[in-house]
Each structure stands twice: as structure tokens, then as C-alpha cells.
C-alpha positions in Angstrom: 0.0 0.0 0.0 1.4 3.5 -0.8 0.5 7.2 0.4 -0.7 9.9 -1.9 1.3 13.3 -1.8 -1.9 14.8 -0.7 -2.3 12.1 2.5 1.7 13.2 3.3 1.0 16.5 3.3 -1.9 16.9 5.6 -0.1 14.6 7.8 3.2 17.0 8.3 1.2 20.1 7.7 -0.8 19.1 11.5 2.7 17.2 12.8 4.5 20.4 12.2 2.5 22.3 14.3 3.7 20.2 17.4 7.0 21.2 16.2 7.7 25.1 16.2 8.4 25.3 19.5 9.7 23.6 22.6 8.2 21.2 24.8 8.0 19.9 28.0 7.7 16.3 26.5 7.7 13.8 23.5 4.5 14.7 21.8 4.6 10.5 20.4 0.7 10.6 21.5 -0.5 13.5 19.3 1.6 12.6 16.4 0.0 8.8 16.5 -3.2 10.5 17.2 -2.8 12.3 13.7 -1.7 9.9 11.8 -4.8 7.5 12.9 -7.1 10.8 11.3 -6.2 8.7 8.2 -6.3 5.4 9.5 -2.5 5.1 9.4 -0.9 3.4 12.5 2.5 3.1 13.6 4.4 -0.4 13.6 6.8 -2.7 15.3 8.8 -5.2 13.5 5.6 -7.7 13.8 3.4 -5.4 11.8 1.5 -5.0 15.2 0.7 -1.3 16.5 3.6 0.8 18.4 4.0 0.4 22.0 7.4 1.3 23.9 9.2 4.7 25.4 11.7 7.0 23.6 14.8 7.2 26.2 17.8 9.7 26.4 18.5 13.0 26.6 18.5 13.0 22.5 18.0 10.5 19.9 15.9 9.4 16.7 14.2 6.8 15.7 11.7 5.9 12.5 8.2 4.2 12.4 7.5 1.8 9.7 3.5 3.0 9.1 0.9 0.4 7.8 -2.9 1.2 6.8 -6.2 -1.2 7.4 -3.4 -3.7 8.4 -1.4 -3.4 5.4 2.0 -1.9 5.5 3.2 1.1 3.4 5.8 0.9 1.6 5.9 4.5 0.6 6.4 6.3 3.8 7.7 6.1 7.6 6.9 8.2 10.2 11.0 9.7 11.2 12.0 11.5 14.6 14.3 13.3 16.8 14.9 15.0 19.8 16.7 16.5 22.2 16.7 17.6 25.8 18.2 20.8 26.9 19.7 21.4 30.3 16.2 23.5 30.7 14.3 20.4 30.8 12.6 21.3 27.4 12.7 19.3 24.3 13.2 20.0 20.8 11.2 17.8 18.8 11.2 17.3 15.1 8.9 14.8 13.3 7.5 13.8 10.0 6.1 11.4 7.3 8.7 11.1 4.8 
């Protein structure tokens, strides 16, 4: 299964707007919760949905994404952070 252009769009256009400023945490919740707006799910290496923690004080990591149980071969869902010595986080995040 593949994303349109149009899908990825939408989906960075809302993830970007968790990313413009910084945070007090790892927004993984709201990003998932945008992605499900089109039925779109994060994955493990099963296929089953995402469920862990993000640790460190800075780091990345990518999604492989999957839609109505099929995976997408098209896109993954790619972030990073980092924590400054204010306790805040930059966070970056998107569908590429």
C-alpha cells in the first residue's frame, strides 16, 4: 500500500505544528493520534501497533507505518529529539 502526496501533506502540515516550538515532553501521543485521522498506524517489527518509550537525553528513531493492516511501503513516520539542560525538548517529526 502507498500514500498519496496529498495524505503526506496533511499529515506534516498538523505534525509540524507540534514542532515550532519547545516542549516539556515527547508529543509520540499526538503525532500517533494524527496519523490514525487517516487510518494510518505506527508499527513494530511484527506489523503489530507501536507500543514502547523513547529514552535519552537526544536521539531518533523511524516508524514503519501500515494502513487497514497493510504496510506502506511509501512512507515512515521519522523523529528526533533533544533535551536541553532547561528540561525542554526540541522535537522534530514527519512522514517522509
Amino acid at each position: 500500500m502507498r500514500i498519496t502526496p496529498p495524505v503526506r501533506g496533511k499529515l506534516n502540515k498538523a505534525i509540524y505544528a507540534l514542532t515550532t516550538s519547545l516542549r516539556d515532553d515527547i508529543p509520540l501521543r499526538p503525532v500517533f493520534d494524527i496519523l490514525a485521522s487517516e487510518n494510518i498506524i505506527a508499527t513494530q517489527e511484527d506489523g503489530s501497533q507501536w507500543s514502547g518509550l523513547l529514552c535519552g537525553r537526544e536521539g531518533n528513531a523511524t516508524f514503519p507505518l501500515a494502513k487497514d493492516g497493510q504496510e506502506i511501503t511509501n512512507a515512515m513516520l521519522v523523529i528526533s529529539w533533544l533535551k536541553f539542560d532547561t528540561g525542554r525538548y526540541e522535537f522534530n517529526a514527519y512522514v517522509s
